[in-house]
C-alpha positions as CSV (number, residue, x, y, z in Angstrom):
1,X,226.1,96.4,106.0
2,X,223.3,94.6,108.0
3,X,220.5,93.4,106.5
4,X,217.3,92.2,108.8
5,X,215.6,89.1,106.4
6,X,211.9,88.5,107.8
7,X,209.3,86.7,105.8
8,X,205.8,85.8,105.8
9,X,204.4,88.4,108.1
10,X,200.5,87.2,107.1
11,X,199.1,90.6,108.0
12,X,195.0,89.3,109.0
13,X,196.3,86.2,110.5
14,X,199.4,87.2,112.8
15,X,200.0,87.8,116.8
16,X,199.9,91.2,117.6
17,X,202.6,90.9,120.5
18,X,204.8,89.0,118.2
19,X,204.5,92.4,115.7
20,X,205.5,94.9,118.8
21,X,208.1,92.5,119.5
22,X,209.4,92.2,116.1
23,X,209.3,96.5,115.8
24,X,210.8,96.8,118.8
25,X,213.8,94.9,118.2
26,X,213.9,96.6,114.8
27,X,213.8,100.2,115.9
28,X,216.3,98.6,118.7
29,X,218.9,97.3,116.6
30,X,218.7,99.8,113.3
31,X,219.8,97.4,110.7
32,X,220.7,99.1,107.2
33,X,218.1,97.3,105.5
34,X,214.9,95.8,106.0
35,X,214.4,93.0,103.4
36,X,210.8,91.2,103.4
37,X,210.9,88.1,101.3
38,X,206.4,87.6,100.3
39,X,203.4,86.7,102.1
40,X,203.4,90.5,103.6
41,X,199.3,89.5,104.0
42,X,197.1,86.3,104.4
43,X,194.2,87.4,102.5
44,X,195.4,90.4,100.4
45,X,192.8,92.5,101.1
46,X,192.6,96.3,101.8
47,X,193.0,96.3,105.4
48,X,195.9,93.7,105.6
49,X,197.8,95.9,103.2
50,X,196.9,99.1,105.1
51,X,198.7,97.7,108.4
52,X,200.8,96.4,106.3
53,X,202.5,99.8,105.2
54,X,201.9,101.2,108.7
55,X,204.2,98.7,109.7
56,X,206.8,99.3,107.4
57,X,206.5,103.3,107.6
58,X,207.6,103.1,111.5
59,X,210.5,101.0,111.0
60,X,213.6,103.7,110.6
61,X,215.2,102.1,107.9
62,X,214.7,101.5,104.3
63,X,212.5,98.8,103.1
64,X,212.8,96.2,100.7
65,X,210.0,94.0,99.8
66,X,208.6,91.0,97.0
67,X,205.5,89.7,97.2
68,X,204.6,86.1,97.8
69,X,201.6,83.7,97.0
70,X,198.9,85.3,99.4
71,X,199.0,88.6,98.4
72,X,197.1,87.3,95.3
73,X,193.4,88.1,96.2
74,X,192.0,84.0,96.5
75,X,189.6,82.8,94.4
76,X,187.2,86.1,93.4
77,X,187.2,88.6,90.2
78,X,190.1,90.4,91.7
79,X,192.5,87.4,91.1
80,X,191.6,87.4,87.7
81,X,191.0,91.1,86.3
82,X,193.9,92.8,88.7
83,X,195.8,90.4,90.6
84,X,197.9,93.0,92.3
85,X,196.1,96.4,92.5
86,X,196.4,95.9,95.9
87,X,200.2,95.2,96.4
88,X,200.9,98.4,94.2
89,X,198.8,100.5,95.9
90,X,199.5,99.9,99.2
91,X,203.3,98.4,99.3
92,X,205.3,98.7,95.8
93,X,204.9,99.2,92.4
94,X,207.8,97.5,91.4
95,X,207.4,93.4,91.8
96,X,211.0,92.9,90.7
97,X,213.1,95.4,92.2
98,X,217.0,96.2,92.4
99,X,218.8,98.0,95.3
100,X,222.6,98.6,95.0
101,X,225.4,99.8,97.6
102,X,228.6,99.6,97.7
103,X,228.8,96.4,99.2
104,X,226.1,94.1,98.6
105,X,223.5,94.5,95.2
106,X,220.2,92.7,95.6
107,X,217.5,91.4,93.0
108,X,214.2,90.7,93.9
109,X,211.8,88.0,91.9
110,X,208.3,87.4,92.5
111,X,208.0,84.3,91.9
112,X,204.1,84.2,93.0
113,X,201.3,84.0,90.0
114,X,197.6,84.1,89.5
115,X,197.5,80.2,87.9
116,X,199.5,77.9,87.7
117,X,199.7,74.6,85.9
118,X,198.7,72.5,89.2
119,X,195.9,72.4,91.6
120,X,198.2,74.0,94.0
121,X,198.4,77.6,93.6
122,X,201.1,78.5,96.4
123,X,203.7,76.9,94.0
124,X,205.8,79.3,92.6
125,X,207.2,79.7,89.4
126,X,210.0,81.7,87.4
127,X,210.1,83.1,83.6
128,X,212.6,83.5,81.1
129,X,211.8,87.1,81.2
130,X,212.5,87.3,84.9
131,X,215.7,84.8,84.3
132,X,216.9,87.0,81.7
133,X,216.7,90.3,84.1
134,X,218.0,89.0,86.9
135,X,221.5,88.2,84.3
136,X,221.2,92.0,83.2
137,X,221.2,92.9,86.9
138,X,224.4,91.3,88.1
139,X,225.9,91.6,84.4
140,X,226.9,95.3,86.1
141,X,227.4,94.7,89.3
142,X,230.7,96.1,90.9
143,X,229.5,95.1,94.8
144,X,231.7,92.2,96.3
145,X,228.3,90.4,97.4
146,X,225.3,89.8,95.4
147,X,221.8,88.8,96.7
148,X,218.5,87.3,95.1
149,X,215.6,87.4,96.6
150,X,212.4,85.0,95.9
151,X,209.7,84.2,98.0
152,X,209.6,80.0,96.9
153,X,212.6,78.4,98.3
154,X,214.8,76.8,95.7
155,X,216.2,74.1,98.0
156,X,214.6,72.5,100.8
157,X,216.2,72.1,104.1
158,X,218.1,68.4,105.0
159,X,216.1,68.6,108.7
160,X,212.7,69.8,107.3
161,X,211.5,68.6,103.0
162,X,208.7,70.5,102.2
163,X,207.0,69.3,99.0
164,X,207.0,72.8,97.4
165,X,207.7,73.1,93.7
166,X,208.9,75.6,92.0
167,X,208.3,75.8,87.9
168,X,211.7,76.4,86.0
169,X,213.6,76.0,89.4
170,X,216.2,74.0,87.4
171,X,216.6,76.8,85.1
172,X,216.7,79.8,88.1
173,X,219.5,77.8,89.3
174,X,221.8,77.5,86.5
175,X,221.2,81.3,85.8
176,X,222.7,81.8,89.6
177,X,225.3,79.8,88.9
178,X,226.2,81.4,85.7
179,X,225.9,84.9,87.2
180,X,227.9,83.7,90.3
181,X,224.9,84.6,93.1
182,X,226.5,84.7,96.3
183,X,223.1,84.6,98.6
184,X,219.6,83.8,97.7
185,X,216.6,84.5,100.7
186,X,213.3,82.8,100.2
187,X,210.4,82.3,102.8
188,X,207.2,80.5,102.7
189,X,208.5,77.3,104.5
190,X,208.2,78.5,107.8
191,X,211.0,77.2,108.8
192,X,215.0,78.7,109.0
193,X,217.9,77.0,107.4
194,X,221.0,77.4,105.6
195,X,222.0,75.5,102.9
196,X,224.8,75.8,100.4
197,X,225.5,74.7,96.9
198,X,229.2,74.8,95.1
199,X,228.5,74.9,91.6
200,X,232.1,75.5,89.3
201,X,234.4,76.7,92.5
202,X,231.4,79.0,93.4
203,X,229.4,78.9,96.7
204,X,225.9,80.1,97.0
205,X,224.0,80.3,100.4
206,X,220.2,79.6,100.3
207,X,219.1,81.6,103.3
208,X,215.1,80.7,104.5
209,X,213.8,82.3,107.5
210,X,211.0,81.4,109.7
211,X,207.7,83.3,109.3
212,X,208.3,86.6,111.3
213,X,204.8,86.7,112.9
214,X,202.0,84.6,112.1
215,X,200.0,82.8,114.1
216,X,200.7,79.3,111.9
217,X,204.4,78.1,112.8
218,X,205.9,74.3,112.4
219,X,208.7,73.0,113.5
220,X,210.3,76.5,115.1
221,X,208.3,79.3,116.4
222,X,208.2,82.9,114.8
223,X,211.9,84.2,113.8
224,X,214.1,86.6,111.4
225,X,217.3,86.6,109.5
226,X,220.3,89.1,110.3
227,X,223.1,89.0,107.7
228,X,226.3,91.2,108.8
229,X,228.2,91.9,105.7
230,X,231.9,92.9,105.4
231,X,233.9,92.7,102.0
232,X,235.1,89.4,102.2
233,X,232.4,88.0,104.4
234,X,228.9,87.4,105.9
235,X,227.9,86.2,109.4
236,X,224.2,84.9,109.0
237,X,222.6,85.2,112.4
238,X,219.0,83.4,112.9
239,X,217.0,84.7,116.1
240,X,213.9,83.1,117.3
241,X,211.3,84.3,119.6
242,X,211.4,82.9,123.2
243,X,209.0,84.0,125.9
244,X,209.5,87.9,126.1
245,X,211.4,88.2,123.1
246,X,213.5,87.3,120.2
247,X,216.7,85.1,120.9
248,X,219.7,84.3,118.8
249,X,219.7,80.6,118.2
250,X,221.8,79.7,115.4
251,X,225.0,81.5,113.7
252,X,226.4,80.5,110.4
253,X,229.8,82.5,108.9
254,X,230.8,81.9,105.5
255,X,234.2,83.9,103.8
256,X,234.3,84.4,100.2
């Protein structure tokens, strides 16, 4: 099973030829899945939303998708009195969603909310409630691989700390480790990595890709994720976008 991770698409602020490059090697390549790991917009207003979903209804696969901190409306009524009217229209109802296969099942958290206890509100934060699901989720789960996705990145990269916090991070992480989470994808950094964490003989990948098309990149320019997936293991491919296209530039296996 292969799985294409992209992230932080910031529909209203992105570069158009880095979209029709990004569709094209999608349509291209067919993975299985399409996952999209928040910030689909940069404003979350109507029109972001509508190209949006045009975007994802050309792609031939299915779709996967959580939000992330701006598709919250920003500081007017609508943050306040329907924070996501929007998102549901437009993208998914669901905020939270499950997918199973045979091989791989995958949770998705949003872990974006309307306020938050700091003056920063592109922190992210994660309930009890949402804690407590994602247990019930994998409590069933027959697939040799399973896969959370959030938008807020649980661990920061060795090459690149971000100051992003997280609220009950601590928490999220001791409920992967109880439920044995092979592979958690997050965005919002802007930035690719891999890092792993061996908790009680158990491994768990934290997979971060770069944002797939917006116009604001860091250290790397706009990228994706492809995971291949077998039974016993995942090769973890991270492509970049060079000057007429996306390149592979970094390749990470790991066997269960």
């Amino acid at each position: 099973m292969k799985i294409a991770h992209i992230s932080d698409l910031h529909f209203g602020a992105h570069d158009r030829r880095v979209t029709e490059t990004l569709l094209s090697h999608l349509i291209e390549t067919k993975p299985d899945l399409v996952l999209a790991s928040g910030d689909i917009t940069q404003h979350a207003l109507t029109a972001e939303f509508v190209e949006a979903r045009d975007f994802f209804n050309l792609l031939p696969v299915p779709v996967f998708i959580i939000p992330g901190n701006h598709d919250l409306p920003g500081m007017d009524v609508m943050r306040f009195i329907a924070p996501w009217r929007r998102y549901k229209k437009y993208l998914r109802e669901d905020m939270n969603p499950v997918l199973r296969s045979d091989l791989v099942d995958i949770k998705g958290i949003n872990s974006a909310r309307m306020i938050l206890p700091a003056t920063n509100w592109a922190y992210g934060s994660i309930s009890a409630a949402q804690r407590h699901d994602i247990a019930e989720t994998f409590a069933t789960s027959t697939a040799p691989w399973r896969l959370l996705t959030v938008h807020h990145p649980l661990l920061n990269p060795k090459d690149f700390p971000l100051d992003i916090t997280v609220f009950n991070a601590d928490k999220l992480l001791k409920t992967i480790d109880e439920t044995k989470i092979d592979i958690v994808l997050a965005g919002h950094q802007h930035h690719a990595y891999v890092e792993t964490r061996l908790t009680g003989g158990h491994t768990t990948l934290f997979v971060c890709a770069s944002t797939a098309m917006s116009t604001r990149i860091r250290k790397q320019p706009q990228g994706f994720n492809m995971l291949d997936f077998t039974e016993t293991s995942v090769r973890i491919e991270m492509w970049q976008l060079g000057k007429e296209r996306f390149e592979l530039f970094s390749v990470v296996s790991h066997t269960k």
